[in-house]
C-alpha positions as CSV (number, residue, x, y, z in Angstrom):
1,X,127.1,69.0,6.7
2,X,130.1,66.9,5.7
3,X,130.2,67.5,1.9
4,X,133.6,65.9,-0.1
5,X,134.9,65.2,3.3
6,X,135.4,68.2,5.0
7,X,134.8,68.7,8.3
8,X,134.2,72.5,9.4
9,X,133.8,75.9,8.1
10,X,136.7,76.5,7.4
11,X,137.2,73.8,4.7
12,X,134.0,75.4,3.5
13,X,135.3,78.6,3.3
14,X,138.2,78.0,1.2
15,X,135.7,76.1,-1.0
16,X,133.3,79.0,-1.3
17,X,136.1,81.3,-2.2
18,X,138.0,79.1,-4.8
19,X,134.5,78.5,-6.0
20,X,133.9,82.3,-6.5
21,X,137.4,82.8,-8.2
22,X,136.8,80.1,-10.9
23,X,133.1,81.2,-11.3
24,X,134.7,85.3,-11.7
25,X,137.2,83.9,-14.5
26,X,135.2,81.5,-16.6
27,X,132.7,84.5,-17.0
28,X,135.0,87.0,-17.3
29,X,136.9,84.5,-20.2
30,X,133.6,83.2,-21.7
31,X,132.5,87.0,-22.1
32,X,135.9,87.4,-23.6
33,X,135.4,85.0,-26.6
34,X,132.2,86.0,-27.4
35,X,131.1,87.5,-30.6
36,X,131.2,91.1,-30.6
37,X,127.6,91.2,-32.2
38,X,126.4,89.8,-28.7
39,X,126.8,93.3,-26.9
40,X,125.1,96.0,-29.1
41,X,124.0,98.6,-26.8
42,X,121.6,99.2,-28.9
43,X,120.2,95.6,-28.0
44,X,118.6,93.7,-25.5
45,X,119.6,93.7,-22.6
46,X,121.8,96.5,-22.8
47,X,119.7,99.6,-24.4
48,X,119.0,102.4,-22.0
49,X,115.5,103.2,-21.1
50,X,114.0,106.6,-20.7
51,X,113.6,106.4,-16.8
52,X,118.1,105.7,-17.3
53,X,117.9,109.0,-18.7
54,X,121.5,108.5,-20.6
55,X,122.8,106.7,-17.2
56,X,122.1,110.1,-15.4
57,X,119.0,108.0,-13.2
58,X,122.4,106.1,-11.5
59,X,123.8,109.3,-10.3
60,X,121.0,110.6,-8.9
61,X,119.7,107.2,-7.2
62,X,123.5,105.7,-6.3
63,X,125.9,108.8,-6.4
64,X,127.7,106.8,-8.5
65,X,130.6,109.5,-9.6
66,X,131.2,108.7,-5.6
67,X,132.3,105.8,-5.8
68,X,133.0,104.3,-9.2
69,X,136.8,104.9,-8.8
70,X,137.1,102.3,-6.1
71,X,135.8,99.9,-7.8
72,X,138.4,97.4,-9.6
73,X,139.2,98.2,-12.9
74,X,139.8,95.0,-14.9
75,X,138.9,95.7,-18.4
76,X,140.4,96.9,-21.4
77,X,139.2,100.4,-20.6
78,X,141.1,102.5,-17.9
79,X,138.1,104.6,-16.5
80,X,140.3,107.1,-14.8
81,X,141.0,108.8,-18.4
82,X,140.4,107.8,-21.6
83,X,142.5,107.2,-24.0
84,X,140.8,109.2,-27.3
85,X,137.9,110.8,-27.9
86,X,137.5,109.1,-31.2
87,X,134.1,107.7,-32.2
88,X,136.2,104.2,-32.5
89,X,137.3,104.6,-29.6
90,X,134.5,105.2,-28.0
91,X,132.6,102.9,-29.9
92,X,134.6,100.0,-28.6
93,X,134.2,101.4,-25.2
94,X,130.5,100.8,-25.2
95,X,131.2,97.4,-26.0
96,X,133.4,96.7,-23.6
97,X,130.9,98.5,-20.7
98,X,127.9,95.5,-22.3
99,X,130.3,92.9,-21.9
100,X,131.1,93.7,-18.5
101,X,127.6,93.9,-17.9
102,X,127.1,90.8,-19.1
103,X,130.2,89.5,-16.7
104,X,128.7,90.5,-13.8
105,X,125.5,88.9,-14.8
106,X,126.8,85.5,-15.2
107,X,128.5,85.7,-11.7
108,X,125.0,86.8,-10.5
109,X,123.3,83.9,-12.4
110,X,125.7,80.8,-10.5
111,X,124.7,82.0,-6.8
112,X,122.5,78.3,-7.3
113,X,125.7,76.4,-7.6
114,X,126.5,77.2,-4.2
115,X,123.6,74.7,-2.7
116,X,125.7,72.2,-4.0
117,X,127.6,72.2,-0.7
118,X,126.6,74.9,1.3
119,X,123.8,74.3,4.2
120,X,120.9,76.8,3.0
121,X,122.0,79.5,5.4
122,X,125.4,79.3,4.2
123,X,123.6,79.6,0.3
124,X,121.5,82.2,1.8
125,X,124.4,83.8,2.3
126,X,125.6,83.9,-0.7
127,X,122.9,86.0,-2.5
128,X,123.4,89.3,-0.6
129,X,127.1,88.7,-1.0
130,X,127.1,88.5,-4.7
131,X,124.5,91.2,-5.4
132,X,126.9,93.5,-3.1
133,X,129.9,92.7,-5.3
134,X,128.2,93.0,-8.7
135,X,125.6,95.3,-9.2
136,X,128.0,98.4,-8.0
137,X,130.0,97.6,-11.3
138,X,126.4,97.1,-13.1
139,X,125.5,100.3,-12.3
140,X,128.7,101.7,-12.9
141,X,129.0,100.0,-16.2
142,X,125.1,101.4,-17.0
143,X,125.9,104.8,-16.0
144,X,129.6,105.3,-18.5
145,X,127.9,103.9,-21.3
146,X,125.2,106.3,-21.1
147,X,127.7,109.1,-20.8
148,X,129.1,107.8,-23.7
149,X,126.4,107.3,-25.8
150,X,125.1,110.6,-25.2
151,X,128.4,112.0,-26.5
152,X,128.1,109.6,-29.7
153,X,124.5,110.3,-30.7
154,X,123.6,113.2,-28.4
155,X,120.1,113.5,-30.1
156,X,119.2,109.7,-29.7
157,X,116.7,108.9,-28.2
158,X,117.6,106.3,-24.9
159,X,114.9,104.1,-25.6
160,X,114.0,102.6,-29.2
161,X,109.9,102.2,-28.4
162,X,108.3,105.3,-29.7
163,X,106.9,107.2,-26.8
164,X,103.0,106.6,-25.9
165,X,101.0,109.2,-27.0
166,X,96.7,109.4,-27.2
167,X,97.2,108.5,-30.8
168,X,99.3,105.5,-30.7
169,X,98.0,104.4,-27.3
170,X,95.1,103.4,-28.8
171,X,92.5,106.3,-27.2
């Protein structure tokens, strides 16, 4: 496929990887901007559900004390140590874990752009590669803020739907 003029897979290459750098900062700078009423753990898509069990489900399915470490950390948030135990502190750390979230999301979300110019196994490609670099920092980012917000509210409840019992299930 000779797309813009190239003329191997090399050219494509370089493409593909400038492509996944500019599509890594505009979300990571978009997610940056937005409002901070956009990621309210509390909210869609970010609440915990029960079967999360407070981000403990990711430790038992992914090991993830493992092998969090290793991944990069980028954020405002060091995750070797935090900085205060205050519930500021850790308030704003909860937000920062949802906006990562959403980060990683996005980059999920442009694997289509890739089409574009890519032949469809070269696309094809393209969807294990992202979901590998992603979802570990998903999961990681799942798993903290249920740490966290079981040290913020430990009493809560990690789903806001009442649970279904014979009198509210309707038998």
């Amino acid at each position: 496929m000779n797309v813009f003029g190239l003329r191997g897979a090399g050219e494509i290459i370089l493409i593909n990887c400038a492509a996944w750098l500019v599509v890594h900062l505009a979300a990571a700078w978009s997610c940056s901007l937005a409002p901070r009423r956009w990621f309210d753990a509390r909210a869609f898509p970010y609440r915990h559900r029960r079967w999360e069990r407070d981000g403990r489900f990711y430790q038992t399915a992914f090991r993830v004390r493992a092998w969090k470490s290793r991944l990069p950390d980028l954020g405002k948030f060091r995750k070797k140590r935090l900085a205060s135990g205050s519930r500021e502190y850790l308030g704003k750390f909860v937000e920062e874990t949802c906006r990562a979230e959403l980060t990683h999301f996005i980059v999920i979300l442009a694997v289509p752009l890739f089409v574009i110019w890519n032949n469809w196994l070269a696309a094809a490609c393209m969807v294990p590669y992202v979901l590998l670099e992603n979802l570990p920092c998903v999961i990681a980012q799942r798993y903290n803020r249920g740490r966290i917000l079981r040290i913020l509210d430990p009493g809560r409840h990690t789903d806001a739907r009442p649970a279904r019992t014979k009198r509210n299930a309707g038998g």
